[in-house]
C-alpha positions in Angstrom: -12.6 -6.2 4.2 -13.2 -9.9 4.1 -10.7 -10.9 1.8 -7.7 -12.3 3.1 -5.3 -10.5 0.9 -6.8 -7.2 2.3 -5.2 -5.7 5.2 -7.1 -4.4 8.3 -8.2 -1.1 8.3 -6.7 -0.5 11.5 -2.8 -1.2 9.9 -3.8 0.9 6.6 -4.1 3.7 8.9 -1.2 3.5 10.8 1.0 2.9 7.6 2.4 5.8 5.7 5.0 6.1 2.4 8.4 5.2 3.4 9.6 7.7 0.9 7.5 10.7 1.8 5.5 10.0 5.0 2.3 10.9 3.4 -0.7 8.3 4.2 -1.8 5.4 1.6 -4.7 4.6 -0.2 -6.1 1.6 -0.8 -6.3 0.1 -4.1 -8.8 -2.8 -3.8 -8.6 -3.4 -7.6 -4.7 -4.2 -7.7 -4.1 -5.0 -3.9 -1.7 -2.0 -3.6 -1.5 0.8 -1.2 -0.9 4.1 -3.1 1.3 6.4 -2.3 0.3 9.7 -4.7 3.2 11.4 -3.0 5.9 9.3 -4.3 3.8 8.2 -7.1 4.1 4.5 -5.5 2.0 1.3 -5.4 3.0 -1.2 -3.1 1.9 -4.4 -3.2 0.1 -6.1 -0.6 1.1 -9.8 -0.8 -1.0 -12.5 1.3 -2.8 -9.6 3.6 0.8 -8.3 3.9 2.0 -5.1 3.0 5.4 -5.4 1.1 6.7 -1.5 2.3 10.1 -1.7 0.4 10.9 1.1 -2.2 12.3 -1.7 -4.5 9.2 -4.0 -4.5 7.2 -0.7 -5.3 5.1 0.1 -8.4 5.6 3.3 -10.5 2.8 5.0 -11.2 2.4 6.8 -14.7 
């Protein structure tokens, strides 16, 4: 993961869904973590994770 809007693996393991708990995937394409739990993409904004339910993407 070279690119600097990628976050370390070691913080996309130790981040989970603030709705449900449940752990993220990345989604290299869109610079989201996905939630499939909550049916969530958040963004991921400058190597930063944006964790707020409001800033979250819905997923169809």
């Amino acid at each position: 993961m070279t690119d600097q809007n990628t976050p370390e693996r070691r913080m996309l393991e130790a981040l989970v869904c603030p709705m449900t708990q449940a752990q993220l995937t990345w989604d290299a394409e869109r610079h989201e973590l996905v939630s499939k739990a909550a049916r969530l993409a958040f963004p991921v904004r400058d190597g930063i994770p944006i964790m707020l339910v409001s800033e979250a993407r819905a997923l169809d």
